[in-house]
N, C-alpha and C positions, 0 to 999 in steps of 0.2 A: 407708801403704796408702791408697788412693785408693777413693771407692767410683763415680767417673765419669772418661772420658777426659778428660784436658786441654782437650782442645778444647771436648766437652759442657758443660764449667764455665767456660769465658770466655763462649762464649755467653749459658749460664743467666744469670750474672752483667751482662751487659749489659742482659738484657731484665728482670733481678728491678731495674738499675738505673734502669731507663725507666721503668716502674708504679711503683717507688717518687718517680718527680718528678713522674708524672702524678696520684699522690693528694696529696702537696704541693701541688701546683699547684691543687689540686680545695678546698683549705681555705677557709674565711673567712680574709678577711685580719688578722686580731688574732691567730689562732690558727696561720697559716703563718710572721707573722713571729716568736712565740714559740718555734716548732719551731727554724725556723731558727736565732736566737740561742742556744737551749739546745742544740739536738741537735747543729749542724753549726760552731756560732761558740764552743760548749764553755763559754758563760756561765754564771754560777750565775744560781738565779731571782732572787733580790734583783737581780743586773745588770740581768736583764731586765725586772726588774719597775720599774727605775726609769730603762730606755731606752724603754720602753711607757708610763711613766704610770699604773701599775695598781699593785696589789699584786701581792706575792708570792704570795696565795692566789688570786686571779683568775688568775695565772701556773700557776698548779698545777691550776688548774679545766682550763684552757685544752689543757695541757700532757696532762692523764685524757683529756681529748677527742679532741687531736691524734690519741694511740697508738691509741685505739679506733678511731677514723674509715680510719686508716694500713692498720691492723692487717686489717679489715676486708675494706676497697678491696684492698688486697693479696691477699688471701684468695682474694677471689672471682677478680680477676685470673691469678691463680699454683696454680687449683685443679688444672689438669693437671700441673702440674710436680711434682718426685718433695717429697714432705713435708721429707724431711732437707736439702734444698736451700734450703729455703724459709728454715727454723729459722736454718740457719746462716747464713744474710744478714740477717736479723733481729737477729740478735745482734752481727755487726759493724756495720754500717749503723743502728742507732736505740740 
């Protein structure tokens, strides 16, 4: 069961995928490239934390920040689009 046409969801899906690189791209850089190696390079924070130079809990600081900052920006971005749309790319995507 589908609850949008196919087409409406590649769409959605491009444009939920362009706000999500334009709030990446919107980060301080400590905290973009954190995202990046956790979220998208699938590191554990120890990796990251010791490809950054930082700890693991500055990694995690970093990391509360990123989702809120993300989360946020996306929000405002994606407030017309239908809510169940939003959710479910959230959830694959971060």
């Amino acid at each position: 069961m589908s609850f949008f046409p196919e087409a409406d969801y590649h769409t959605h899906e491009k444009e939920f995928q362009q706000i999500l690189n334009d709030a990446i791209n919107r980060l301080p850089e400590k905290q973009r490239q954190a995202f990046i190696l956790s979220k998208q390079q699938f590191l554990k924070r120890e990796e990251v934390a010791k490809g950054l130079n930082v700890s693991p809990e500055t990694v995690k600081s970093n990391l509360e920040r990123v989702m809120k900052s993300v989360r946020t920006y996306c929000q405002q971005q994606l407030k017309d689009l239908p809510f169940v749309l939003l959710l479910f790319f959230f959830s694959k995507n971060l």
